[in-house]
N, C-alpha and C positions, 0 to 999 in steps of 0.2 A: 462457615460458609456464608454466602453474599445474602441469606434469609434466616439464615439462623444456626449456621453452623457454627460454634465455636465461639464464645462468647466466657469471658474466663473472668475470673474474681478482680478486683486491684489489686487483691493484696496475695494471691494467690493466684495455681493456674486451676484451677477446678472452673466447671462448666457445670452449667446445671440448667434444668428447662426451665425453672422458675426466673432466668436470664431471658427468656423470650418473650419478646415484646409483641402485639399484635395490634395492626391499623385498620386493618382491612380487608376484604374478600376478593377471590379471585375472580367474581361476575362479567367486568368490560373487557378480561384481556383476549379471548378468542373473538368476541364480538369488533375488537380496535385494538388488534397486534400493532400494528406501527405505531403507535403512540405508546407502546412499551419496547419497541427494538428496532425501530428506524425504518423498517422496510418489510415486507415481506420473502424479497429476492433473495437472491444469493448471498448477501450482503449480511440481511436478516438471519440465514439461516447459520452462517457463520457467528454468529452473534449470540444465538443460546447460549453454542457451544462455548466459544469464550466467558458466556459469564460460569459455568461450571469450572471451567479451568482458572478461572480467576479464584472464584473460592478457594480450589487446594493451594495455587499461591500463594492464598491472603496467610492461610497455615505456615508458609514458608517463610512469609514478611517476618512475623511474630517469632519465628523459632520452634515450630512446631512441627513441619515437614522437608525433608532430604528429598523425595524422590516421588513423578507423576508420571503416567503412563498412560499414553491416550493412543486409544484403539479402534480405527474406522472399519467396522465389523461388515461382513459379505451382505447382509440382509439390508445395510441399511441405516441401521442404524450407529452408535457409537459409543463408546464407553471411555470411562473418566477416574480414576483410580487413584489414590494418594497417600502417601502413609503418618497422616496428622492425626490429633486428635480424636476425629470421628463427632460425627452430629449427634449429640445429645439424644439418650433411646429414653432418658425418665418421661415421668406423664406430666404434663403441661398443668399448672394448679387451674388453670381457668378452664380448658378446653377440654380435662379430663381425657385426655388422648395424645401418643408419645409426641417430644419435640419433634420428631423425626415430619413426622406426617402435618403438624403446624407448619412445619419449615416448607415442605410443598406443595402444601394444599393454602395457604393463607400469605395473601399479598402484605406486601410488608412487615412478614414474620421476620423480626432477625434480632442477632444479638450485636446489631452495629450502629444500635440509636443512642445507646446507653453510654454512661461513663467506663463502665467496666467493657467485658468483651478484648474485643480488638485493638492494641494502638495503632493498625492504620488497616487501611484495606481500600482492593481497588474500587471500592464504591459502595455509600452506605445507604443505596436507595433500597434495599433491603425487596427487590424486585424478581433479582437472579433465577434463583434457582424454582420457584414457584413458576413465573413465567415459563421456563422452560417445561414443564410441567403439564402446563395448562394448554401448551403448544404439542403437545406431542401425544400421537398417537396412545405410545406407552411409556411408563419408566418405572424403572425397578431402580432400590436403593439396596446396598447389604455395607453395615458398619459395624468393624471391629473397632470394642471397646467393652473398659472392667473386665475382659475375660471371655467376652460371648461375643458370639456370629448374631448378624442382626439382620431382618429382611423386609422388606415392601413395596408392594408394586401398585401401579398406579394408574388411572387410563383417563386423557383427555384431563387430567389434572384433579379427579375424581379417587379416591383411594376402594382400588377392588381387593387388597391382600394388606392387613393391618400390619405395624410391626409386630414381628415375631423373631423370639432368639430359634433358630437353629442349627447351633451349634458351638463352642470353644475355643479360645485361640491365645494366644498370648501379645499377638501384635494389635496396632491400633490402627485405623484409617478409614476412609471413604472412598464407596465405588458406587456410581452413579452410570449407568446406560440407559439411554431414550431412542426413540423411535421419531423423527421429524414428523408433525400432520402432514398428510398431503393434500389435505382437504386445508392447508392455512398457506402453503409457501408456495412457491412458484417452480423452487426446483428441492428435491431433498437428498441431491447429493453434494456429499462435502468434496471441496480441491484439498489433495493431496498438499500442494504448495502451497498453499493460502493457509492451512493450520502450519504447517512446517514452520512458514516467517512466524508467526506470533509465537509460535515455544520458542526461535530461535530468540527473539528479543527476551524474553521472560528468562530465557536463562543469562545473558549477556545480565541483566538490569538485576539478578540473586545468583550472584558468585558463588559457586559451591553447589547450586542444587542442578540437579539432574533432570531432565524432561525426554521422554522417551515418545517416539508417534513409529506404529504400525499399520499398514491397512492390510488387510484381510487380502481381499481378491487379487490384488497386485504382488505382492509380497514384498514391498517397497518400504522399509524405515532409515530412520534417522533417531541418531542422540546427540542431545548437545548437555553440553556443561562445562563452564568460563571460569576458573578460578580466577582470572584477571579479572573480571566486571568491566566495567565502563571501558578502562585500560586496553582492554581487548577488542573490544566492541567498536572504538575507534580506530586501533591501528587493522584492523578487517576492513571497515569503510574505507581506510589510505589505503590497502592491497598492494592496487594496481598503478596508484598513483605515486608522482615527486615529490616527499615532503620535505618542508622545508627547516624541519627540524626533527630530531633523532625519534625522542622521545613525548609523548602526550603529555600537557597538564592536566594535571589531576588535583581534584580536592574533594575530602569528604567534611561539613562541617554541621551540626548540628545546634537551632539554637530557636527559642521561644517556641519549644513541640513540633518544628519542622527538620524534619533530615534532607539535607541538600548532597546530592553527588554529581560532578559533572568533569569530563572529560574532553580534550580538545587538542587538533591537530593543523598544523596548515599545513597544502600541499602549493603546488604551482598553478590549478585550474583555477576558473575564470567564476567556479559555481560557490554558492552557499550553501552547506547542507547542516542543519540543526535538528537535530532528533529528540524531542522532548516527551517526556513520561510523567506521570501523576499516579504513586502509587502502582506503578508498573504499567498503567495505563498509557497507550502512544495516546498522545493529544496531537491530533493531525493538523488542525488548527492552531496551536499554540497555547497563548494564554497568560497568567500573570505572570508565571515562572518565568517564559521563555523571555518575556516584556524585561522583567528586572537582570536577566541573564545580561542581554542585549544593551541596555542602559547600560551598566557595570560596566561590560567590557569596553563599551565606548568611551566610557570617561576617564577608565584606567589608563587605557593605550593615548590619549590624548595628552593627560597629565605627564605619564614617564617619556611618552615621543619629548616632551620640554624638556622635562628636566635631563634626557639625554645628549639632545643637539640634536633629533632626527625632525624636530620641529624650530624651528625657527622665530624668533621674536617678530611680531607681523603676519607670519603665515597663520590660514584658519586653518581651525581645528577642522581634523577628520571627519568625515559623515560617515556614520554606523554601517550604510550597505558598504562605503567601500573597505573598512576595518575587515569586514566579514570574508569579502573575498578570499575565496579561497578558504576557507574554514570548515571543519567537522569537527562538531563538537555533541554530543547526548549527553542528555541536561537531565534529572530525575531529583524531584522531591518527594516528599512521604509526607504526609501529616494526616492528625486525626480525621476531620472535618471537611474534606475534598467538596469541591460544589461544582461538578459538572457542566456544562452547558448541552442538556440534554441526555435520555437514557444510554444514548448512545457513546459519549463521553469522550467529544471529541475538542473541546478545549475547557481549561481550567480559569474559574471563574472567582476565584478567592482573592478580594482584593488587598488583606492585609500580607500576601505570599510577594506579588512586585516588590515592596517596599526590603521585606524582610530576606529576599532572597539579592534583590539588587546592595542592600548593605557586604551581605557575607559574602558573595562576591566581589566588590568594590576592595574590601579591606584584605582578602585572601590574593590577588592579582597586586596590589599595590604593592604585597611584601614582596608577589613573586617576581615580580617585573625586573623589582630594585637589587634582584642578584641575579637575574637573567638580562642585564641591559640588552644584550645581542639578540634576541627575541623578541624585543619591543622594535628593534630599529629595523628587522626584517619586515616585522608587520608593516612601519610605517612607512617604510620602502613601499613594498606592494597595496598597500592601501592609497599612496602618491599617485603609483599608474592606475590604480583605477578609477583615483579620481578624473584624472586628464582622460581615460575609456568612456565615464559615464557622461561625459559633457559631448564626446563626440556621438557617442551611442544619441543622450538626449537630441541631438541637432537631426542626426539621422533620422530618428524615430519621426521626429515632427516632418520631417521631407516626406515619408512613408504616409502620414497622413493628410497633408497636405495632396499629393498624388490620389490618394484613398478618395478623397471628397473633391477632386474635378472630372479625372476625368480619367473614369476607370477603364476605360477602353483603352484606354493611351500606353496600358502597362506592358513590359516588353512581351511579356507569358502572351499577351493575345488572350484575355479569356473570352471565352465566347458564353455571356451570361443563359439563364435561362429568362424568362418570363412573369414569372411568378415571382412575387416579393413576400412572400408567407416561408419563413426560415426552416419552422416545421416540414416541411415536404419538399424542400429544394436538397438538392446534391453539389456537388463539388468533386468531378473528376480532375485528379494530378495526372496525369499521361506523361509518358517517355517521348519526345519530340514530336516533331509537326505529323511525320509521316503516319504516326500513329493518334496525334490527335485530329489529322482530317478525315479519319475514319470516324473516331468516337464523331466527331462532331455531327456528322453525317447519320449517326446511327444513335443518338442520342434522341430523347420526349423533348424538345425545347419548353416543354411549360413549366419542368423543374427541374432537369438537369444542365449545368453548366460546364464548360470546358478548359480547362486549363493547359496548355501542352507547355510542358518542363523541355527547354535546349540546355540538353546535356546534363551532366551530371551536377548537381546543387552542393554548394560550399561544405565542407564538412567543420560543424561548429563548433565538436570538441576541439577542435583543436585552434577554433578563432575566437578573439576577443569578440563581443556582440557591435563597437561599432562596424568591425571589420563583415561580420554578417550581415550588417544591415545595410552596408555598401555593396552589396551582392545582388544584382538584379532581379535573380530569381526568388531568392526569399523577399525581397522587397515587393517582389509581384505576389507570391504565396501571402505573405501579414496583412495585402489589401485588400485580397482579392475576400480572404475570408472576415475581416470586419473585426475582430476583435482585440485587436493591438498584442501588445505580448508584456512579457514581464510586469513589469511594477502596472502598467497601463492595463494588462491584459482584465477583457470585460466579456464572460459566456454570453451575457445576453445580446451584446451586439454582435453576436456570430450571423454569418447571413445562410449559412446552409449546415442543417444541422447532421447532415450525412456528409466527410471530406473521403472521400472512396482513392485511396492509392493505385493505382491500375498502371502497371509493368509489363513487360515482356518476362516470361519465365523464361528466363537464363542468365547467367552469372549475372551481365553488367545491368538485366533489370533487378533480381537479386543486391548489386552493390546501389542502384539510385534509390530503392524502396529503403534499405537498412540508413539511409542519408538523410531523407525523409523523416525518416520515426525518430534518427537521434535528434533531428531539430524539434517536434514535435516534443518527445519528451522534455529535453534542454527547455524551450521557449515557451511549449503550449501545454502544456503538462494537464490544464483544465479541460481541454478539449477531448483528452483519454479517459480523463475521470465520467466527463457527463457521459461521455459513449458514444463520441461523433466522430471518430474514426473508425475507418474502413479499411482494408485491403482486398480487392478485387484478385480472384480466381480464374484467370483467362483459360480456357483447354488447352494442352500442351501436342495432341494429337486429333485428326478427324479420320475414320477410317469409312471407306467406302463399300459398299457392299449392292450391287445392282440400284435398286434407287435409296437402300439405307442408309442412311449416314449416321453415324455416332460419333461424339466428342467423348474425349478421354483425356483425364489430368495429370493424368503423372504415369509413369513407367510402369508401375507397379498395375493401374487400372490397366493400361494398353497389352500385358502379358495375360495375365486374368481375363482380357474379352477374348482375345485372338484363343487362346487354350479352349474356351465354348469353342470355338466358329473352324478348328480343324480340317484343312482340306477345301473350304471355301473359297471361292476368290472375291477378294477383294484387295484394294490401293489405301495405304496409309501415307497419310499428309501431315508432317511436323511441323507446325506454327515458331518458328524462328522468331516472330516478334508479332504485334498487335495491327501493326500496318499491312500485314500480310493476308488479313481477314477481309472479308468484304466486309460493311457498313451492318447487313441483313446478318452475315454471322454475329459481327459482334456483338451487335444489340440482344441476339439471341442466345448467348451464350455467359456474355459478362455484364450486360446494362440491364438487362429486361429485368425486372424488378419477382417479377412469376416466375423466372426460370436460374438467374445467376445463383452464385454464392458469394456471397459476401463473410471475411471474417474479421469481427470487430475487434480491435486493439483494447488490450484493459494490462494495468500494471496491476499482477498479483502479485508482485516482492519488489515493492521500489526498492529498495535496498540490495538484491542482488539485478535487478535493470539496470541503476548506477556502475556497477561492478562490470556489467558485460557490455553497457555501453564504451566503459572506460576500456576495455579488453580491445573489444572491435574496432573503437575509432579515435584509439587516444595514442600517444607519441612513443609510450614505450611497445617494442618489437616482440621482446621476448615472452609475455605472457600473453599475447594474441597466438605465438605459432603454439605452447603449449595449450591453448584455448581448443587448437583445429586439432590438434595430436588429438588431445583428449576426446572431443567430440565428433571426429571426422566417421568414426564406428557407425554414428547415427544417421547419417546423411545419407539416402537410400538413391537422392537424384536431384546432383547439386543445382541442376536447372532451375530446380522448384522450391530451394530452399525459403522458408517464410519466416 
């Protein structure tokens, strides 16, 4: 485990507690949680759990577990199951008390500092499973191994129940259930979805193992298990897309204690998508791997574009973004000594991996190019138009800012600013045309909220090259209006309104301008989801009248449910067809007032299947959008309102 699980001989696999190494006390981590998991949030609390689940992988890296079962249990908390080795029950020589209880009760207890232990693991800050520990209400451990049932529980990170054998068994493994504090986190329920993507990745990146998630209250599971690995992983990310070749390059190569594997596919889109791991760890960030990945493939495609005739004597070499276009490719090395940038572990920071991984790539592409010429000359076809894309995209771009910094009024949108130049408390309403932006406007605080009204439906950018978006008025007015460039340029901190609130008409064709909206967003601004400055506004879809009452009501469902109370009453119901149709006092009352609306914030819990359904909904092929509505049309209770 990531503190002390599992720690085996060199020359052998035995474990033993006198493998466990100890740094430290567990004193500051309830006092300065985020300085051992990043956050407190949602974020945070997802992040125990993964380091728990990362241990029983780290068992599966090595060879030592087939199969993990993780169970979001009705009360709350969650459980963690494995069938590896099992954490060491002997007594610890120093601390005269089993490894088990070293391992969660003492910071930096592990068996992953040492030579022996682990060959690799997803991180050897030896923090894991103790923090989790120290976080949590309760936790109970029970480990099969040599023969016996093994048990202890634990509170606030404190041990109220010592190990004890209670009982016989003949299998071996680790089960680990906690309790989130709620005296530490902000929220302590787990998403369903949010653990589902990371077993999915964990099992795509160990071919052959099984990862099982059930939750309790819902009765909602999923299993996954990839005998293809990478191979699979990729052609899943092409789906729904054109590729432009049959099959993935693949290579697994192994050399100075790093294992490299990585997979790659082109399709026809305009995006880059690189998926990189460290020890099964996503590195969100990137890092040295993804750096030497990148190099390599540049110089490869550069050298055989010559040597085939796809380059020219004269012509410059290829730039690396536009090589990449269009590419999917998951990139994973393993090695002993992983150095994080950060607990959290969101890029790889090992500088002798660029070097060593950009070789074994360089020499493994070089062979492969040289009997794939036709795959080289495809690349450097499409890498050609995107170079001639990014120079008009670049020309565009500097138009957008230029416009940006004179004279922001002038933009076709009409925004109608607010007052206040503090980012923090300023908004950003997108509106469906004038009709309904001369309400908002109307009906808006000018001291922080600003207006934007969208004429008509906005470019759909899956399916445009970016100069061709950025020759589009409206997006050209949306990149200025909100300050912080996009792509390669794109800068959070020059955002001017840290709230962009989407605000539509509930019905289909606001329905199709909002889903137009969020794919550019995703596509272009991607950071702007992440900080959490997107919005979509909840306008009422009905107002019913009742002598001097009046009630707003959102959806079909609300409006059946009030009227069944109100039996025999009279009253007049009024359907808001659009936003224009409100008066200025409604609206503000109902979707702008900051005390009374709802706002619901946009956040990608599975970029990886966001990709997939943006590709579904607004990308060129036909037939897997109509099976998209087949399959999901069951859920749609009132397509007015669909979000």
């Amino acid at each position: 485990m990531k503190d002390a699980d599992k720690a085996m001989n060199a020359n052998d696999n035995s474990y033993t507690a006198q493998q466990i190494q100890v740094l430290e006390g567990l004193e500051a981590v309830r006092k300065r949680p985020s300085m051992y998991i990043g956050s407190t949030s949602e974020r945070g609390l997802h992040h125990i759990l993964y380091e728990v689940i990362d241990n029983s992988v780290d068992e599966a890296l090595n060879g030592f577990c087939t199969r993990i079962d993780v169970v979001l249990r009705e009360d709350g908390s969650v459980s963690c199951e494995d069938d590896g080795r099992g954490i060491p029950v002997g007594i610890h020589p120093r601390f005269g008390v089993s490894a088990v209880e070293v391992a969660l009760t003492k910071l930096h207890a592990g068996s992953k500092f040492g030579t022996g232990g682990y060959k690799v693991s997803g991180g050897l800050h030896g923090v894991g499973v103790s923090v989790v520990n120290a976080l949590s209400e309760w936790l109970e451990v029970r480990i099969k191994q040599d023969g016996g049932i093994y048990y202890a529980k634990f509170e606030r990170g404190k041990t109220v129940v010592p190990l004890e054998r209670i009982g016989d068994t003949d299998e071996t493994g680790t089960y680990i259930r906690f309790m989130p504090d709620k005296e530490i986190f902000d929220t302590v329920e787990f998403d369903f979805d949010v653990v589902a993507q990371r077993l999915r990745e964990l099992a795509y990146l160990n071919s052959g193992l099984e990862l099982n998630l059930y939750e309790e209250k819902t009765g909602r599971s999923v299993q996954y298990k990839f005998d293809g690995g990478l191979v699979e992983f990729v052609k899943a990310l092409n789906k729904n897309k054109t590729v432009l070749h049959p099959e993935p390059v693949y290579a697994k190569i192994s050399r100075n204690n790093i294992d490299l594997e990585f997979a790659f596919q082109y399709n026809d889109s305009y995006a880059e998508n690189i998926y990189s791991f460290a020890n099964t760890i996503r590195t969100i960030e990137g890092g040295t791997h993804e750096a030497g990945f990148k190099t390599a493939l540049t110089r490869a495609v550069n050298d055989m574009s010559r040597k085939c005739g796809a380059l020219k004597e004269g012509d410059a070499n290829l730039a690396g973004e536009d090589i990449r276009e269009g590419i999917v490719a998951v990139l994973h090395v393993k090695l002993q000594d992983p150095q994080f940038e950060g607990q959290t572990k969101t890029k790889l920071g090992n500088s002798e991996v660029a070097g060593a991984v950009q070789t074994m790539v360089t020499e493994f592409l070089t062979d492969y190019f040289e009997h794939n010429p036709n795959l080289v000359k495809t690349i450097a076809q499409k890498a050609v138009l995107a170079a001639r894309a990014r120079e008009a995209a670049r020309q565009a771009r500097e138009l957008t800012k230029r416009k940006g910094s004179l004279d922001i009024t002038a933009l076709p949108g009409k925004l109608t600013d607010c007052t206040s130049r503090n980012p923090a408390e300023c908004e950003l309403f997108l509106v469906e045309g004038d009709s309904a932006g001369g309400s908002a406007k109307l009906a808006r605080d000018r001291e922080f909220q600003a207006i934007l009204p969208l004429r008509g439906k906005i470019l759909n950018v899956e399916k445009a090259r970016p100069e061709k978006a950025l020759g589009h008025e409206e997006i050209r007015s949306l990149i200025t209006a909100i300050g912080t460039g996009f792509g390669e340029d794109f800068d959070i901190t020059k955002a001017r309104y840290h709230k962009i609130i989407i605000m539509t008409d509930a019905d289909v064709d606001g329905s199709h301008i909002r889903t137009l909206l969020l794919t550019f967003f995703f596509r272009y601004m991607p950071g702007l989801i992440d900080e959490g400055y997107l919005y979509i506004a909840e306008p009422p879809l009905y107002l019913v009248k009742r002598g001097r009452s009046e009630v707003y009501l959102y959806s079909d469902e609300e409006l059946k449910e009030y009227l069944a109370g109100i039996q025999g009453s009279n009253y007049t119901i009024q359907r808001y067809k659009g936003l224009g149709e409100m008066d200025p006092e409604q609206l503000w009352e109902t979707t702008m007032n900051p005390q009374t609306r709802t706002l619901r914030r946009v956040k990608i819990v599975d970029d990886m299947l966001s990709d997939e359904i943006f590709t579904i909904l607004m990308g060129s092929k036909v037939e897997p959008r109509r099976q998209f509505i087949e399959e999901n049309a069951h859920l749609v209770k009132n397509l007015d309102t669909i979000g």
